[in-house]
N, C-alpha and C positions, 0 to 999 in steps of 0.2 A: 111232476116236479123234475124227474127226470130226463125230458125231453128239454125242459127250460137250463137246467146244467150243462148238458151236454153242446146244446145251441153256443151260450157263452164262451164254455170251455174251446169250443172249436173255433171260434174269431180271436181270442186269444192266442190261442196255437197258432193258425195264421200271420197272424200278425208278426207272433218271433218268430217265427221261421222266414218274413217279411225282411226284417232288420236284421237276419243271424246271417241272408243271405245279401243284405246291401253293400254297394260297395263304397257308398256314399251316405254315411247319418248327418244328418242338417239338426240342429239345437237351437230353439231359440225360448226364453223363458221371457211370461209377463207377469204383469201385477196387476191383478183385476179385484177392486173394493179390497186389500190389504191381501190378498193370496197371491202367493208365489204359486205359480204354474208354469210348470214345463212342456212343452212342444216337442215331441222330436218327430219328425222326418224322414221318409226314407227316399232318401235322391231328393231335388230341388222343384223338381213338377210342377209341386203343390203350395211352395213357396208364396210364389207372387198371386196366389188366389185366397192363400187364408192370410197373410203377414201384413199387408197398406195398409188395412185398415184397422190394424193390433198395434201398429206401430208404434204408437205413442204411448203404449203400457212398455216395450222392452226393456228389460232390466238383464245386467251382468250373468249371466245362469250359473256363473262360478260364487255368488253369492249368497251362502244360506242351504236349507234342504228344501225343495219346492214343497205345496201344499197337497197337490195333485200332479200326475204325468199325465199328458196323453199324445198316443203314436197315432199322426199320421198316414196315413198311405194311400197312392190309386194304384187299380190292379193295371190298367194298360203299362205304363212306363216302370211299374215292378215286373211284373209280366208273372203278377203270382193270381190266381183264379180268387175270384169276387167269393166270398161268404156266402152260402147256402141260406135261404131266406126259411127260418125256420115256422111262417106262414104264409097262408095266400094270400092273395091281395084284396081280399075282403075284409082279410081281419086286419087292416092295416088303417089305422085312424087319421079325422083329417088333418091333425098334426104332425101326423108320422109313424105315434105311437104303437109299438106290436102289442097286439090285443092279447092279455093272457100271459105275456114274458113279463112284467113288471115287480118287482118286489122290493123293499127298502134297502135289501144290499144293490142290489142288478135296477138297468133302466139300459132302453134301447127305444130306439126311433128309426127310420124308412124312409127319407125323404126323396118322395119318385121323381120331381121335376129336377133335380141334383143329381139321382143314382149315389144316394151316398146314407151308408150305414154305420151309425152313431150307438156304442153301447160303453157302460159304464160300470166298474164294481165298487160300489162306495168304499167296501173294508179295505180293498187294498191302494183306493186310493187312484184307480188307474182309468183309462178311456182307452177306445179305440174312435177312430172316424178315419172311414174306408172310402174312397169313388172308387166309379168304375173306371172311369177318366175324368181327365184335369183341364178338357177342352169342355167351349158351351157350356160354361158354368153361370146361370143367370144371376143376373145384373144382385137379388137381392142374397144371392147367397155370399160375393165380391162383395158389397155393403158391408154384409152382419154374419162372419165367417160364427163356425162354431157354437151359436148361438143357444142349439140345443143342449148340446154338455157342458155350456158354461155356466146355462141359467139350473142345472142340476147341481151343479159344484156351490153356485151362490148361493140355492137354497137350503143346502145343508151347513150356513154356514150363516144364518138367518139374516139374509141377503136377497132379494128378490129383483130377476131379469122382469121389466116391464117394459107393455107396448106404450112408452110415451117419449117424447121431447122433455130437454131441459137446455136455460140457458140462464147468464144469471152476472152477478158483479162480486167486486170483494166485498159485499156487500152481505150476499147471498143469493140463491138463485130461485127461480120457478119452475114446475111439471108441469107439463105442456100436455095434457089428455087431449084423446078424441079420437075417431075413425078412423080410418080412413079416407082420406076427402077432407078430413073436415078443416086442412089449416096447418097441424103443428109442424109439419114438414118445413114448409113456407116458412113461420113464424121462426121458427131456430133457426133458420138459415138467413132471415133477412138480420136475426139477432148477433149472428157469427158476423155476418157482413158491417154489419155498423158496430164490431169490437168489441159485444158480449163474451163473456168465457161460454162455451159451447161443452156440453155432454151428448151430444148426440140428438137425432132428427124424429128417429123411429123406435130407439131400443136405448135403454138406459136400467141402470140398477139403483133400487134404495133400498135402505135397511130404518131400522130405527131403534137401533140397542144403545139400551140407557137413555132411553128415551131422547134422541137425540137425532130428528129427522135430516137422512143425509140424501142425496142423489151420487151416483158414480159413474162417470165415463166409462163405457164400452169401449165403440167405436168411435172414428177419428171421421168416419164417412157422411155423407150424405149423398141423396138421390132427388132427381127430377125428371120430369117428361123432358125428350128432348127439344120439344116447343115453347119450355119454358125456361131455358138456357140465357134466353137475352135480358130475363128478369133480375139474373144475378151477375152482371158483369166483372162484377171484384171480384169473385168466385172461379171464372174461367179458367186461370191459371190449373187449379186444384182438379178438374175433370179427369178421367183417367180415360186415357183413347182405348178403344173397342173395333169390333165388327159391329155396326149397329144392328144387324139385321138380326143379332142371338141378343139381344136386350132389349127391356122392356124399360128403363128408364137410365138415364144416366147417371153414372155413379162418379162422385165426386170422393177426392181422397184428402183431408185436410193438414195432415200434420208437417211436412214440409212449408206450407204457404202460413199457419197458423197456428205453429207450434206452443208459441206462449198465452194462446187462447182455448187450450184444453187440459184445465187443472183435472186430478185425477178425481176428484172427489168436491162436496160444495154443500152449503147448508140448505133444505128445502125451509122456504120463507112461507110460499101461495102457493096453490095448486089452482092452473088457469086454463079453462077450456074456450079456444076460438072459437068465435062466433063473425060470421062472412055477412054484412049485410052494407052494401057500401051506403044506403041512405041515414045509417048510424054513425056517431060521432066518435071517434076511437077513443075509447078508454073500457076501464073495469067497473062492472055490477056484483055484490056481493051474491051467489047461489049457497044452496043446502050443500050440505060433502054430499050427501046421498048420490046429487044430481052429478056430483065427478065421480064417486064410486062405480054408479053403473055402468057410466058411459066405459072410464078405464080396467073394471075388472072382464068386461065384454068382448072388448077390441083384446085385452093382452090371453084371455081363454083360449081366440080363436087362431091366435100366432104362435105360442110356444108350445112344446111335446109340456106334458102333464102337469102345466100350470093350474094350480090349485090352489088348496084353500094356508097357505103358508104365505102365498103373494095374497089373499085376500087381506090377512090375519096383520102382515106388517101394513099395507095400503091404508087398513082401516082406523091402526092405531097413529097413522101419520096424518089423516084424516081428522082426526079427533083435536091434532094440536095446533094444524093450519087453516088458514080458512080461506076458502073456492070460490075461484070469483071466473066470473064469463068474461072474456076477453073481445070487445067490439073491435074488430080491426080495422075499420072503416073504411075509406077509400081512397085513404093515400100511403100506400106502402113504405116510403122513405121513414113513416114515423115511429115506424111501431119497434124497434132498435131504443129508440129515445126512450119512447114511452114505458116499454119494462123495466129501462134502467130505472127512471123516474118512481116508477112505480114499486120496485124493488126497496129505494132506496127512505121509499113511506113506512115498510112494512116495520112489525115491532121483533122481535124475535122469535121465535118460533115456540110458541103456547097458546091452549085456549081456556 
């Protein structure tokens, strides 16, 4: 236990010795699913890597007491030495997870393709998220900044970070399950393009207190291959220019071009898994939840540090009051925008 205190305690002391010695603290607070959360900063580096795509939660930070803080910082442009990794890299999980530092106060992650070390003390409320540097930051970490310690703050707050899509009307919206591959990237973005309200591509939150199934906008981003750029032509605007050669997809930044198309929150109606077969006619088949449950408790296990059975726990009691249907997308893309509004606007309200 001791060696676990002392790890914390020492990226904590880092850290304020980080910002005791900045000359410059940057502030910026959001609202993610009704929590105030605070950001600070040390120097502006890191700004433009975690902030585009949070944009659209910024709130006043002179407003209120946040819910959570968290600092912050890379060691090159502080020029303060990186955090002693208080394992090897075997015990280093393939979420990120440090194997053996985890406990209901404390949670920390390792994400090596980033170099960037994520830990958390529940009691008092606080994070750190440290790089090494602020350059070569891949394409999906620019998407879905902070991802790790957000989806921690969420769940403790019975709120769950999930690997899915949503898009939706004032009607109410849909979750978008599936793979990798399988669609819902596509599907939200062609639904943003044709003037759905948009939550997100890849990563979205739901809760379902007081029984009352909701979705919640993260991010403001979306991603694509860069061969499939001519697909979204309305979209182009929103791209954010890069080095292509350090990215793996293009990342799109929406809140500028589609700011009054990412409400912060929205009713889940259906839970709808694409299904890609152009000799199908596009529309909706009713499935078991079972067959949305595996597919989305599978995919979101394999993407966030210590997602568990808390995001099962709400998924499956959101599960119980919606009902899952397979999404034929057929083979003409222009449609399928119409068709979930359309289809959205069948559903009854959300009970089973």
């Amino acid at each position: 236990m001791g060696g676990k205190d002392y790890f914390y305690e020492s990226v904590f002391k880092i850290t304020d010795d980080v910002f005791n010695f900045s000359s410059a603290i940057e502030k910026r607070c959001i609202l993610v699913a009704g929590l105030s959360i605070e950001c600070r900063f040390a120097g502006d580096a890191l700004l433009p890597v975690i902030i585009p795509a949070l944009e659209h939660l910024l709130v006043d930070a002179s407003e209120g007491h946040p819910s959570y803080k968290i600092d912050i910082w890379d060691s090159e442009s502080t020029q303060m030495e990186f955090p002693t990794s208080p394992c090897g890299i075997d015990e280093i999980l393939v979420r990120g997870e440090l194997e053996g530092f985890i406990s209901d106060r404390f949670e920390a992650a390792f994400f090596t393709h980033a170099r960037m070390l994520t830990v958390i003390d529940h009691d008092l409320k606080r994070g750190v998220v440290c790089l090494a540097t602020s350059l070569d930051i891949p394409a999906f970490e620019l998407a879905c900044p902070l991802r790790g310690i957000l989806s921690w703050i969420l769940r403790q707050n019975d709120t769950a970070m999930i690997h899915a899509a949503s898009v939706g009307t004032p009607d109410g919206c849909v979750l978008i399950g599936g793979n990798s591959g399988a669609g819902k990237s596509s599907t939200a973005l062609r639904g943003l393009a044709g003037g759905l309200y948009y939550f997100g591509d890849d990563i979205c939150a739901i809760s379902n207190r007081l029984n009352s199934p909701k979705v919640y906008g993260i991010y403001s981003s979306g991603k694509t291959f860069s061969s499939d750029l001519k697909l979204f032509p309305t979209l182009k605007s929103s791209v954010h220019s890069h080095f292509e050669e350090f990215y793996e997809k293009e990342v799109y930044f929406f809140n500028n071009q589609f700011h009054a198309q990412l409400p912060q929150s929205g009713e889940i109606k259906a839970v709808v898994i694409p299904h890609q077969d152009a000799l199908l006619t596009i529309g909706f088949q009713k499935i078991p939840y079972a067959n949305a449950l595996s597919v989305m408790c599978s995919s979101t296990k394999n993407l966030l540090p210590n997602a568990g059975n808390e995001m099962f726990h709400i998924l499956v009691s959101i599960l119980h009051q919606v009902p899952c249907y397979r999404f034929n997308l057929g083979n003409d893309p222009s449609l399928i925008a119409d068709s979930l509004a359309l289809f959205i606007s069948s559903l009854k309200p959300s009970h089973r």
